[in-house]
C-alpha positions as a printed Julia matrix, in Angstrom:
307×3 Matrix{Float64}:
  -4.01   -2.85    4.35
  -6.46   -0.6     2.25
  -7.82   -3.9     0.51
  -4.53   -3.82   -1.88
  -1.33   -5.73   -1.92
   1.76   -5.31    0.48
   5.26   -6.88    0.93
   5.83   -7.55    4.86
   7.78   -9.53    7.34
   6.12  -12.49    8.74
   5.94  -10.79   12.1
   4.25   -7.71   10.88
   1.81   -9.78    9.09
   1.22  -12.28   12.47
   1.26   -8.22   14.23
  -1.35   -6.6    12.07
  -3.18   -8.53    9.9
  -6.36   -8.65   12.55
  -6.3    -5.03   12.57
  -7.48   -4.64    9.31
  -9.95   -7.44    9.08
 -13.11   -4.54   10.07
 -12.25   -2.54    6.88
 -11.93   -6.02    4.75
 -15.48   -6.89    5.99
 -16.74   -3.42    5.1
 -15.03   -3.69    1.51
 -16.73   -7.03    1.31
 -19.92   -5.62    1.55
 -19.67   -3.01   -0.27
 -18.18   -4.31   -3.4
 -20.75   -7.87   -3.12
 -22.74   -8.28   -0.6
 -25.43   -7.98   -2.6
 -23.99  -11.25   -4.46
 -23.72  -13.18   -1.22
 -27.11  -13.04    0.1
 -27.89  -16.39    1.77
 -24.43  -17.36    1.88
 -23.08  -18.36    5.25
 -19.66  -16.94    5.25
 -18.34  -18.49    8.62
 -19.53  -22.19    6.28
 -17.68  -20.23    3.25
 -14.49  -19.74    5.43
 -14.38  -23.01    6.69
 -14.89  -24.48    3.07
 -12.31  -21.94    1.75
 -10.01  -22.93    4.59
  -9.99  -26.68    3.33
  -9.47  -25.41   -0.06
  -6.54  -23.13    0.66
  -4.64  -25.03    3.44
  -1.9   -26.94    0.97
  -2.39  -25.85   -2.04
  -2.15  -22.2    -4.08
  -5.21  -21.33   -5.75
  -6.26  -18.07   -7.94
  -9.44  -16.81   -7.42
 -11.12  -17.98  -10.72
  -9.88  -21.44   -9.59
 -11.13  -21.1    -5.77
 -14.29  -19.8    -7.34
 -14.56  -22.9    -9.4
 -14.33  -25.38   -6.59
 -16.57  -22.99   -3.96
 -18.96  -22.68   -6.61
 -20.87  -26.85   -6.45
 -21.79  -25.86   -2.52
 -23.67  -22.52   -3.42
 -24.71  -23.47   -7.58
 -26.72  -20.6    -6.94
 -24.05  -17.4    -6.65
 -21.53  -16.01   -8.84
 -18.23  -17.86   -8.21
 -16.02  -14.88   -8.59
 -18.15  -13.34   -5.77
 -17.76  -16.27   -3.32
 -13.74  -16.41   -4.28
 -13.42  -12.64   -2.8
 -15.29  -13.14   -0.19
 -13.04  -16.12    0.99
 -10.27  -13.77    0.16
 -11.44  -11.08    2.55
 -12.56  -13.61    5.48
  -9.22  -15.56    5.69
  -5.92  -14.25    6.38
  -3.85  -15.22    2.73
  -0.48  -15.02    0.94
  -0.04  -13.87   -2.54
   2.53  -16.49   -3.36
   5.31  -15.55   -5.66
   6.29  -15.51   -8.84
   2.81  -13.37   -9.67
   4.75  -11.96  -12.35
   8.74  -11.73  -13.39
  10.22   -9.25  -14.75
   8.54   -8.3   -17.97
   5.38  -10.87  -17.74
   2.97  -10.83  -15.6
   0.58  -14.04  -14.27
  -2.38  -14.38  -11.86
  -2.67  -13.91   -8.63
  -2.72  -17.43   -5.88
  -3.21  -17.54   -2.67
  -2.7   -19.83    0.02
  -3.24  -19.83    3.89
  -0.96  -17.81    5.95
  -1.0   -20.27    8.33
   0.21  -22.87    5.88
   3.2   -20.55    4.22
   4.05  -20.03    7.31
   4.69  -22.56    8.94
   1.63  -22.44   11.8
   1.98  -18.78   12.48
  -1.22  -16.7    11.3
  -3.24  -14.27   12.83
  -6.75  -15.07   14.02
  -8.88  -16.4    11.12
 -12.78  -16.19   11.14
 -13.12  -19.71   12.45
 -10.66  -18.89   15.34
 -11.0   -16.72   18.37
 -10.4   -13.33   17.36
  -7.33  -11.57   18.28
  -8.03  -10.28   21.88
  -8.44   -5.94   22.97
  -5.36   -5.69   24.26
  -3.17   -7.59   21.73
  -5.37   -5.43   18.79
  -4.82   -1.93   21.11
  -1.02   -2.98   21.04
  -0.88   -3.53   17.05
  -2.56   -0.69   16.82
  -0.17    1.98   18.75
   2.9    -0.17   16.83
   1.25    0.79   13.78
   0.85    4.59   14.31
   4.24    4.73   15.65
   5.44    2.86   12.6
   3.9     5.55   10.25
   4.8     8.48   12.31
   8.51    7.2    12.09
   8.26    7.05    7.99
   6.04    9.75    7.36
   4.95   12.32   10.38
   5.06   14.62   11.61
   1.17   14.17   10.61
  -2.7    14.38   11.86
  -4.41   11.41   13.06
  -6.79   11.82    9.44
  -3.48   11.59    7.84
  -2.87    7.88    9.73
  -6.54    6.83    9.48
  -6.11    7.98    5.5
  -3.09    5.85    4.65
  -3.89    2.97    7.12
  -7.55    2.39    6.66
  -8.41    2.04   10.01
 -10.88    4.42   12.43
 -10.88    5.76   16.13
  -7.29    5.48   15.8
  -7.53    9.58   17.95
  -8.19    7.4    20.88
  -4.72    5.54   19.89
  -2.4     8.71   19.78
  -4.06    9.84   23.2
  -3.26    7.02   24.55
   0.72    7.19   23.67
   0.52   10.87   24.12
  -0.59   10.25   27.68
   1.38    7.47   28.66
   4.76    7.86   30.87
   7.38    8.74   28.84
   5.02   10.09   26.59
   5.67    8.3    22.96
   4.2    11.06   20.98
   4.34   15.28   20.92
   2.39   17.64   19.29
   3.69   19.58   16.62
   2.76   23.02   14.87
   2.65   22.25   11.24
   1.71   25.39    8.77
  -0.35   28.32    9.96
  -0.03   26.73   13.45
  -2.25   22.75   12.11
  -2.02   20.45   15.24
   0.35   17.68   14.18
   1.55   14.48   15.83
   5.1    13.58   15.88
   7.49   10.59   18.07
   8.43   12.06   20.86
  11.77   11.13   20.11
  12.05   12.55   16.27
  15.01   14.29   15.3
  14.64   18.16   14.54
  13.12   19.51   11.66
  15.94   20.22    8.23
  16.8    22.92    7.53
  13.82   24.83    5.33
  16.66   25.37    2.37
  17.62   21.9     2.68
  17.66   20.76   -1.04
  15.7    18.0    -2.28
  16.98   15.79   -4.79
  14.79   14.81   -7.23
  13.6    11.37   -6.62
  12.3     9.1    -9.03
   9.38    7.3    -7.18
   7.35    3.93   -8.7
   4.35    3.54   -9.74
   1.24    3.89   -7.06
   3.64    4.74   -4.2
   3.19    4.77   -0.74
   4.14    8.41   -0.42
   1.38    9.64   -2.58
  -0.84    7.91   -0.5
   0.13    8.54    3.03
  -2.06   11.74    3.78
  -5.52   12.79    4.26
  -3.94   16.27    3.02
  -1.85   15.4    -0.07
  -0.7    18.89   -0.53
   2.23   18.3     1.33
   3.78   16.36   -1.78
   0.92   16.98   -4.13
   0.23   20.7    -4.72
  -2.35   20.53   -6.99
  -5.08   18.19   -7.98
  -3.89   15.59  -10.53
  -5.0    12.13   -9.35
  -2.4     9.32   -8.23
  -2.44    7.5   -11.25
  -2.83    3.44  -10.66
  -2.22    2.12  -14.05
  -2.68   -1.74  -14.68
  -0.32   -3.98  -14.79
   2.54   -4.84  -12.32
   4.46   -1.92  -12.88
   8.13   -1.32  -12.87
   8.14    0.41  -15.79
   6.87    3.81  -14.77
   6.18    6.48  -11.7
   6.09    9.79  -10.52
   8.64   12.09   -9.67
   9.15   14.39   -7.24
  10.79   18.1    -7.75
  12.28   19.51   -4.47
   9.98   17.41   -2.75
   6.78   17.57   -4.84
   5.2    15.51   -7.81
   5.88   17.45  -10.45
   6.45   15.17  -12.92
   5.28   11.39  -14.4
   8.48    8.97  -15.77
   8.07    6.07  -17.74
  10.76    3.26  -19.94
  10.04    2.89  -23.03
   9.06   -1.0   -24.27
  13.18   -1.29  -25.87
  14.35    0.14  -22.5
  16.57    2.49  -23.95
  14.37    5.81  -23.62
  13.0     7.37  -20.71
  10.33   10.1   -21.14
  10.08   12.82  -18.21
   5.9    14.56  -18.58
   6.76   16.79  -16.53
   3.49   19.03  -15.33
   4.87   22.23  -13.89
   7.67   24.45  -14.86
  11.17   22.79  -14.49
  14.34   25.02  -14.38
  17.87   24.7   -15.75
  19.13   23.38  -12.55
  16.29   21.06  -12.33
  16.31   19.65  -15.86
  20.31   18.58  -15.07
  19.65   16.86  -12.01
  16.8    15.16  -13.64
  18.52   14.02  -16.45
  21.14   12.77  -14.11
  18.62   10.57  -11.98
  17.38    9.06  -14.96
  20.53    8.15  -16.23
  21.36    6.3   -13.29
  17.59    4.73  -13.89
  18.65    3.39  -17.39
  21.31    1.96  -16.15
  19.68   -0.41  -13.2
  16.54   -1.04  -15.76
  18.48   -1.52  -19.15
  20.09   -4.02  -20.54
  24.04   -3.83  -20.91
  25.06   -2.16  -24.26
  21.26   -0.91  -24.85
  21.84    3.25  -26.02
  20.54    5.53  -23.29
  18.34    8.41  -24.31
  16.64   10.83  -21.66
  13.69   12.73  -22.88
  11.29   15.44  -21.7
   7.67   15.2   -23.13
   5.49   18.2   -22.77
   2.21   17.1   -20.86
  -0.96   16.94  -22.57
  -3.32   17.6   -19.64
């Protein structure tokens, strides 16, 4: 989903994965096709397949052994376009906590147990099973993050034409979506069975959110939890060391551990009150604690931003 890594069930994987094989294609192409001209890639799958059905590989070692049937193109190119074709794992550990280690991948088919979706050298999952995945998966994101606009799915998703999904569980009997008025009367889609709206006055907690998360990402209008226009920051690495924060619902600020563990800085980019400083401080206390070590001295920290 969006070309990056997820953690699912086995059944959402077996559920979904051919939905998104259209935007892997397109990513494909855009990021190297112009590296794989001449190259079969139904032959490349079915080489890749052999490669990748036992054994883990990273993709500077599947490049390596792809690379003596096509001498002639870059092997990192061929590697990640056998990652895009097939449906994979990421097998674990890629990295434990603290280090960090290359990525391998393996069949899906082979880690688990038989079960994959369709693969290139397969028959394709049929319409009707990819129409099905596809109304599971808006009412899957409505349920976590709508009420929303059909943008706002296609946005976080990846996917297209995914209006002519919501008509179709608007329209069916019960109906399995309503429409909602979101602010200054925007059309928005909710689950027909959602509970009420909070209370507006409702307080939000602040919440200490990782690195890259989901929640930044989930809209084509961000201004719902970003009200201005700082970027979602991906920084490298595997994380768990860092995030965003949000302030009665909003990013407001950026966290981050320090290397000892014992200090965590709050850059906080718009102004934070008494009130909110305290319950802050309070959040990242209880932070510390999970991500310290026992006996380690705690020390909480606000940082005035630089940008």
């Amino acid at each position: 989903m969006r070309n990056t890594v997820h953690l699912v069930a086995a059944e959402d994987y077996i559920r979904f994965r051919s939905l998104f094989q259209p935007p892997m294609d397109r990513a494909l192409s855009g990021a190297f096709g112009g590296r794989l001209s001449g190259v079969d890639l139904d032959e490349l799958a079915a080489v890749a397949t052999g490669l990748l059905s036992g054994t883990p590989l990273t993709r500077g070692e599947l490049g390596r052994a792809l690379a003596p049937r096509w001498p002639d193109h870059d092997p990192a190119a061929l590697a990640y376009a056998a990652s895009h074709q097939l449906p994979l794992v990421q097998v674990p550990p890629r990295g434990l906590w603290r280090q960090s280690g290359p990525a391998a991948f393996v069949l899906a088919s082979a880690w688990l147990g038989g079960r994959s979706a369709a693969a290139p050298s397969s028959p394709r999952a049929t319409a009707p099973d990819l129409a099905a995945a596809a109304g599971e998966l808006v009412l899957r994101y409505l349920a976590a993050y709508g009420p929303a606009t059909v943008a706002d799915i296609q946005a976080w998703s990846g996917l297209t034409r995914l209006r002519e999904v919501t008509e179709r569980l608007s329209a069916r009997s019960p109906a399995r979506l309503r429409p909602r008025a979101g602010p200054g009367g925007a059309p928005l889609l909710d689950l027909a069975d959602a509970p009420p709206d909070p209370d507006p006055d409702s307080p939000a907690p602040p919440r200490f959110l990782p690195e890259y998360d989901n929640l930044l990402l989930s809209y084509a209008e961000r201004s719902r939890v970003i009200p201005h226009r700082r970027p979602v920051p991906l920084p490298p690495g595997h994380g768990a060391t860092g995030g965003t924060l949000l302030v009665d619902g909003f990013w407001q600020a950026d966290w981050k551990i320090s290397k000892d563990r014992g200090v965590l800085e709050i850059r906080p980019f718009a102004a934070l009150g008494a009130a909110d400083r305290a319950a802050i401080t309070a959040g990242a206390e209880r932070l510390l604690d999970f991500a310290g070590p026992a006996g380690t001295a705690r020390d909480v920290r606000f940082v005035p931003d630089g940008n």
